[in-house]
N, C-alpha and C positions, 0 to 999 in steps of 0.2 A: 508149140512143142509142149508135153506135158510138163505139169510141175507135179514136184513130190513132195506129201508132207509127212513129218518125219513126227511121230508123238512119242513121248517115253514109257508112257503108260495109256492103260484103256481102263481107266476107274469113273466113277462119274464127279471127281473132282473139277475145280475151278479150269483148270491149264488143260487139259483132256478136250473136255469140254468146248471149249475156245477154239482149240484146233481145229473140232469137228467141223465147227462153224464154220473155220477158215476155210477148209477144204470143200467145204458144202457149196461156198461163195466161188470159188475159184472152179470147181464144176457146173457153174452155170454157164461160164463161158471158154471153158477149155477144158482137156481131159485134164484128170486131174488121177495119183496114186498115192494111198496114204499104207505109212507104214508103221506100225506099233511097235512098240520093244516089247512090251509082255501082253499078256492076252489080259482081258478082263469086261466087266459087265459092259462097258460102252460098246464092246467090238460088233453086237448085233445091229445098233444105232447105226454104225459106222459104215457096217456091209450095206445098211439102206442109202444111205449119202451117196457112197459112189461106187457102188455094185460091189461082188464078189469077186469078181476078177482084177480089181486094179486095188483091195485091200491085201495086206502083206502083215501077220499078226507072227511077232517070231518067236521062238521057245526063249521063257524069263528068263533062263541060265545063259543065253548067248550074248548078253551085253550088261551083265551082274557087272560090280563094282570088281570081284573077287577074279573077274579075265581081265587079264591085262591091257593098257590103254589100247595099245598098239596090234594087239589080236581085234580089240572092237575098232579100229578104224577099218580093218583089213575085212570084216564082216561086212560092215556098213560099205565100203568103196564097193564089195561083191555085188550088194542091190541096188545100190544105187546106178551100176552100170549096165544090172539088168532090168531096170527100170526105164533108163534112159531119162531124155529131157533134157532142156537147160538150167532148169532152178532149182533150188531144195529147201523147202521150208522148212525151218529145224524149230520146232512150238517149243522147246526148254534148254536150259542150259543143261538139264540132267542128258541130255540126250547131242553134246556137243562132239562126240565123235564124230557123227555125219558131217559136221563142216569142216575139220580137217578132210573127210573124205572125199566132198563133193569137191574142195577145192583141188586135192590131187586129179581129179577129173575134169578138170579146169570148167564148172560148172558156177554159175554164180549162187551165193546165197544169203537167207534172209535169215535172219535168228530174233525167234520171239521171247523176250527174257520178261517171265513171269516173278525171278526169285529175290528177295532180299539179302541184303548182305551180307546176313549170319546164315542164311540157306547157303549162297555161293561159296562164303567159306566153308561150308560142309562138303559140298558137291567137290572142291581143289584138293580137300584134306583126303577123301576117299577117289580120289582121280578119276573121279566121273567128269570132269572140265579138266581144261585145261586157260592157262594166261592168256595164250595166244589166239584163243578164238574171238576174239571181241573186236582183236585187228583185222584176222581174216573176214571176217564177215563182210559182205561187199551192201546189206542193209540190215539196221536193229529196229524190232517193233517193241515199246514199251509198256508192260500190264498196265501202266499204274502213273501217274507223272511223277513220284517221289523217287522214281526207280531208278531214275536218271541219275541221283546223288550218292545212290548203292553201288551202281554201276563206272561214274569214277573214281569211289573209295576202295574198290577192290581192283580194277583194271585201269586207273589213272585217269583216263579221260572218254569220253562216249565220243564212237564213230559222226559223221560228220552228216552219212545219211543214216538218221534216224527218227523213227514218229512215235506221238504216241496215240497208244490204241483205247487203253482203256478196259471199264469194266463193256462189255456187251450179249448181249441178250437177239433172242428171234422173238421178238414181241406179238407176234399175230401167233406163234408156236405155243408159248406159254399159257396166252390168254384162253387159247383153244382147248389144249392140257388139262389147265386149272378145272373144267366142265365135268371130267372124269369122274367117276367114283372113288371116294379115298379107300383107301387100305386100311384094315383092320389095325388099330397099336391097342398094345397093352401093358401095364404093370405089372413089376417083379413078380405077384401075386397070382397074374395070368388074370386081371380083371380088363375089359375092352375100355378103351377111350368112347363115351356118348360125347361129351361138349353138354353144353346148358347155357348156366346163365353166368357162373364164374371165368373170369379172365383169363384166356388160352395164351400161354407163352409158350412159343416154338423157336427151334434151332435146325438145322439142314445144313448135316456133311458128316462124312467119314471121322465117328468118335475120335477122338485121339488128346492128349496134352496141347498140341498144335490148335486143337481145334476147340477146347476149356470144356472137355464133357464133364470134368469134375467140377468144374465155377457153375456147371448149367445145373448138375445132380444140387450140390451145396445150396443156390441160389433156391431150390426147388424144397430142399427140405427148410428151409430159413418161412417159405410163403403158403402152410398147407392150405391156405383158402385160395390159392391159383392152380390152372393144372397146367401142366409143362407137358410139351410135346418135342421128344426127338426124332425128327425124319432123316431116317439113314442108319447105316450099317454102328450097331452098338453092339451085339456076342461077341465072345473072344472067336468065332469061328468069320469071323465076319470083321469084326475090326479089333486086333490081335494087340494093341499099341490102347486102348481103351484102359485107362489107368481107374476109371470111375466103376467098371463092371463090378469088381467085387464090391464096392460101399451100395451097387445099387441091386445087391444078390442080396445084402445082410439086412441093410436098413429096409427095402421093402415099400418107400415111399407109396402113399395111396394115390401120389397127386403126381407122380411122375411116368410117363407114358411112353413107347418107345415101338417105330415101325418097322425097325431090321431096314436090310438095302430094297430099295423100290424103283421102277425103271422110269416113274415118274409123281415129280417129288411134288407138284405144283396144286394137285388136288388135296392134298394137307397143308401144305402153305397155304392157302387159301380159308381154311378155317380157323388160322391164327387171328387172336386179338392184336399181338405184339410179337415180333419178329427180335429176336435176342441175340444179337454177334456176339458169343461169348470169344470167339475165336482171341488166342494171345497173339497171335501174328496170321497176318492175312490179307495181303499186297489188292488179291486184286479177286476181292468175294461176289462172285456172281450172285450168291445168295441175295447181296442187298438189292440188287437192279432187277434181280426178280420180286423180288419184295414188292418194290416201289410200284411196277407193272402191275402185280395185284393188289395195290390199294392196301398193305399191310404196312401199319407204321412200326418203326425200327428205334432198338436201343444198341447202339454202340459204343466204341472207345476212341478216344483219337489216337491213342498209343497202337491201337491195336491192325486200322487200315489205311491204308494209302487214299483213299477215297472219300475221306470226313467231309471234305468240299461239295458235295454234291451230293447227299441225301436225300434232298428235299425238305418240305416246309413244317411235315410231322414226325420226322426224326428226330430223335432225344440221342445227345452226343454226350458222355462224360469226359471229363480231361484225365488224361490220363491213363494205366493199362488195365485192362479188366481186372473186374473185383467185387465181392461176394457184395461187399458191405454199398456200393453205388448202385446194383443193379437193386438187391432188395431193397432201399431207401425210392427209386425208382417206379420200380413194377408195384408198391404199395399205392404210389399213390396216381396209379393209371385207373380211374376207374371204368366198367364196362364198357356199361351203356352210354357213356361219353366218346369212349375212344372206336366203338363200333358203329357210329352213326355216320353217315352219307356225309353230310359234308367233311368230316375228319379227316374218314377214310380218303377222299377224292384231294387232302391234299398230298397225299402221299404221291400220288399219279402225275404232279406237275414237273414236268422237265423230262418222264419217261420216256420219251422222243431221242433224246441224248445219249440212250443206250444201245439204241436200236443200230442190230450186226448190219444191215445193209448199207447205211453210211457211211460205219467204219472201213466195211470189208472195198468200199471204192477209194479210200485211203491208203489201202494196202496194194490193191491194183496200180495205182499210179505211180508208190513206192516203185514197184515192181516192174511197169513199163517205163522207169527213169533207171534203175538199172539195167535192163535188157538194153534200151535204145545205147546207151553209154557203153555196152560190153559191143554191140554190132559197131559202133562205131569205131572202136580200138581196134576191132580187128585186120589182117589182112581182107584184101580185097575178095581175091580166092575162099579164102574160108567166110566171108560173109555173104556169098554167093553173089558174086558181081562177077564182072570183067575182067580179066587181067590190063 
């Protein structure tokens, strides 16, 4: 029977992104329907995954914070029963109406919780969650292994079947990507990124506080002999939440460089020297596992990811939450032509195996056919299609 996955968003963020994958995995072997809550750039990604007729992209105003919980279950229980199936994969907690709904539909479901515990108190405070879905949920997939510890600080104790997922990646996707021609970026100035011979430090995501675009601008005016590359959406018309726009209108930086949103990020990541988690919070950063896949060594925080464990061999880890003054003391003393040569490069690549969506997504399956087998087996006889 089909499964449905349920995304909150269509951005090319970390959690979007993930889903895609999951539903990609899951139409390999069964039909699969994926539903968006707002429309946005991933949704043409999306329609390729699993056709035009089984995605479902709804108007942003039909499941805002601003309608009521209980209008957005009544929304969601709507498609979800014309959708049909027996599962509902619900990719966020932003998006936890769908399991109150599938369960009034007596439908099993799986809930993937990307958010850390100051996001989920966010998502309970503007009633986009609710307490009660953590119990409902008949399986939980975990971004992150720390998440586990978020998840009974806010809802007491973590369900019983539950796994964790991780960060993951389409590794033969990426690598094939990365081949592409890059995208023009330029400075406030309107001058083009060339690259040379000075140290490229790069960052990749939707500007925002969340995500340190002013630690990366600051970091950037601190090191004018590095040029700094931002891939991804940085105009207020594009990412609206961008607290660094105006310092990076005024000051004008020579050395700081910016691509707007791009449908594929991996052909400028690839021409990084150094790969910069400026992120202040950021559970479960695809960015680094794409990193590692292309051979770009990383500077992070431990405050700042769930996943400091697993780096690899040429990641530079600082203790503690991002900050101007670690990353420049850092990035000075990275020099080039050391950190670009072959062997460096290639140690970033060991353990890349570990990311790779294929493995995980048959983790998710077996998740998945140990609930199914456990709901058939509860059932009447009749309704499991047996005998009487």
């Amino acid at each position: 029977m089909p499964i449905t996955v349920v995304l909150h968003e269509a951005t090319r963020t970390g959690a979007p992104r993930v889903g895609g994958l999951i539903a990609q995995g899951f139409a390999r072997v069964e039909q699969v329907r994926v539903i968006s809550l707002k429309d946005g750039p991933l949704v043409p990604w999306l329609r390729e995954l699993v056709g035009a007729d089984h995605l479902i992209t709804c108007p942003s105003d039909d499941f805002s914070h601003e309608v009521p919980f209980a209008d957005r279950v009544a929304r969601a229980t709507a498609l979800l029963a014309e959708a049909g199936g027996d599962l509902v994969y619900v990719n966020s907690l932003a998006a936890s109406s769908f399991v109150l709904a599938a369960k009034s539909l007596g439908l099993s479901v799986v809930l993937h919780v990307h958010e850390k515990a100051d996001e989920i108190y966010h998502l309970l405070r503007h009633d986009l969650c609710k307490m009660e879905v953590l119990a409902l949920a008949d399986g939980v997939v975990l971004a992150a292994d720390g998440l586990a510890s978020d998840i009974v600080e806010v809802f007491g104790s973590l369900p019983s079947r539950s796994m964790n997922f991780g960060i993951a990646v389409d590794i033969e996707s990426v690598g094939r990507l990365a081949n592409a021609q890059p995208v023009p970026a330029f400075n406030a100035a309107g001058e083009t990124f060339e690259g040379g011979e000075r140290l490229v430090v790069g960052m990749c995501g939707h500007a925002s506080p969340r995500k340190g675009s002013d630690i990366f601008l600051k970091t950037a005016a601190e090191l004018p002999g590095c040029d700094f590359l931002w891939i991804g959406d940085w105009a207020p018309d594009e990412a609206i939440e961008n607290a660094a726009y105006d310092m990076f209108a005024d000051l004008k930086l020579p050395n700081l460089f910016v691509t707007g949103g791009v449908e594929n990020p991996f052909a400028e990541m690839r021409r990084l020297d150094l790969f910069f988690l400026s992120s202040r919070e950021d559970p479960n950063p695809l960015v680094l596992a794409e990193a590692i896949v292309l051979g770009v060594p990383i500077l992070c925080f431990s405050e700042a990811t769930a996943v400091k464990d697993r780096l690899g061999r040429s990641a530079i880890l600082c203790f503690g939450p991002p900050n101007i003054a670690d990353a420049v003391r850092v990035i000075r003393a990275c020099e080039a032509n050391k950190i670009r040569s072959d062997a460096f490069r290639q140690l970033s690549q060991q353990g890349s195996d570990e990311f790779d969506s294929n493995k995980k997504l048959e983790d998710v399956m077996e998740l998945i056919s140990r609930i199914r087998e456990e709901r058939y087996n509860s059932l009447d006889p009749l309704d499991a299609g047996g005998s009487p």
